[in-house]
C-alpha positions in Angstrom: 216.8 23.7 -151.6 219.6 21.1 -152.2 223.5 22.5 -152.8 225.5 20.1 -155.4 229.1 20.5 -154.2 232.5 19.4 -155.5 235.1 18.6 -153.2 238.9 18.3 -154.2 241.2 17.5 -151.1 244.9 17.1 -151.5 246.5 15.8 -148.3 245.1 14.2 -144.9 243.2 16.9 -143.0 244.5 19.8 -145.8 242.8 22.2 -146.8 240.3 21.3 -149.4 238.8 23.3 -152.7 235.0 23.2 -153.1 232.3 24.4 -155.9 229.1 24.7 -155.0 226.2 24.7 -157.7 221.9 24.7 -157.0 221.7 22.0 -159.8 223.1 18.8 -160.4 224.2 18.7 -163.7 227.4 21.2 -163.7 228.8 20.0 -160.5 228.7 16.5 -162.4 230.6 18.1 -165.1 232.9 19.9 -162.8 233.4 16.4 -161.0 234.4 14.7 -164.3 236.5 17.9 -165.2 238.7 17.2 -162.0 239.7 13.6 -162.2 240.1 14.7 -165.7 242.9 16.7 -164.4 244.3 13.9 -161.6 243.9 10.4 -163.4 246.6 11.0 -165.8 248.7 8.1 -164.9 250.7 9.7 -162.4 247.9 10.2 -159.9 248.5 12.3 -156.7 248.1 9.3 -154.2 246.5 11.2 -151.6 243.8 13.7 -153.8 240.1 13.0 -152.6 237.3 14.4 -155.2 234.0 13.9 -153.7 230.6 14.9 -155.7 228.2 15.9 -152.7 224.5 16.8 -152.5 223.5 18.9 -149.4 220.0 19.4 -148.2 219.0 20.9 -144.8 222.5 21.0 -143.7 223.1 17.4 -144.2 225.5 15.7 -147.0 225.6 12.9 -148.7 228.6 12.0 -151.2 226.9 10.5 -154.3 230.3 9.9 -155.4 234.2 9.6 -154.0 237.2 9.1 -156.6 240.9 8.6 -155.7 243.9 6.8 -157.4 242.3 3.5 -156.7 239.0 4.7 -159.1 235.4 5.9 -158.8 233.0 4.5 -155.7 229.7 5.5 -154.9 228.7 6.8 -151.5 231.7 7.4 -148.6 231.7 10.1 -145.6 231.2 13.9 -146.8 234.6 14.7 -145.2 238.2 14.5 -147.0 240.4 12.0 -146.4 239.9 10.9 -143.1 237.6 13.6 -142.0 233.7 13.3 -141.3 231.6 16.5 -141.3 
């Protein structure tokens, strides 16, 4: 069964916030809530929300957003971190 995470990371190897949800569709929402909350204009240069589906132990970001905007794909780790 696949695991939809949300990842919000603050700083370089910080500690990092995540919500886990078994379908797709809230952790979306929860995704868009958070850059809701961190593209204001006066965007936290470092913050790192990932959207992450996990199957068998494996992740794969669907999608990475930081000050810079929205790309698809990236590591499933924070900011310079690989898990």
């Amino acid at each position: 069964m696949a695991r939809h995470l949300v990842r919000l990371q603050f700083i370089a190897n910080g500690p990092a916030v995540e919500g886990e949800w078994t379908v797709l569709g809230p952790a979306e929402d929860r995704y868009t809530k958070w850059i809701g909350l961190y593209d204001t204009g006066l965007a936290v240069p470092a913050v790192v929300i990932q959207l992450i589906t996990e199957t068998d132990g494996r992740r794969h970001v669907l999608k990475t957003w930081t000050e810079r905007g929205e790309s698809e794909g990236g590591c499933a780790g924070g900011i310079g971190e690989r898990l």
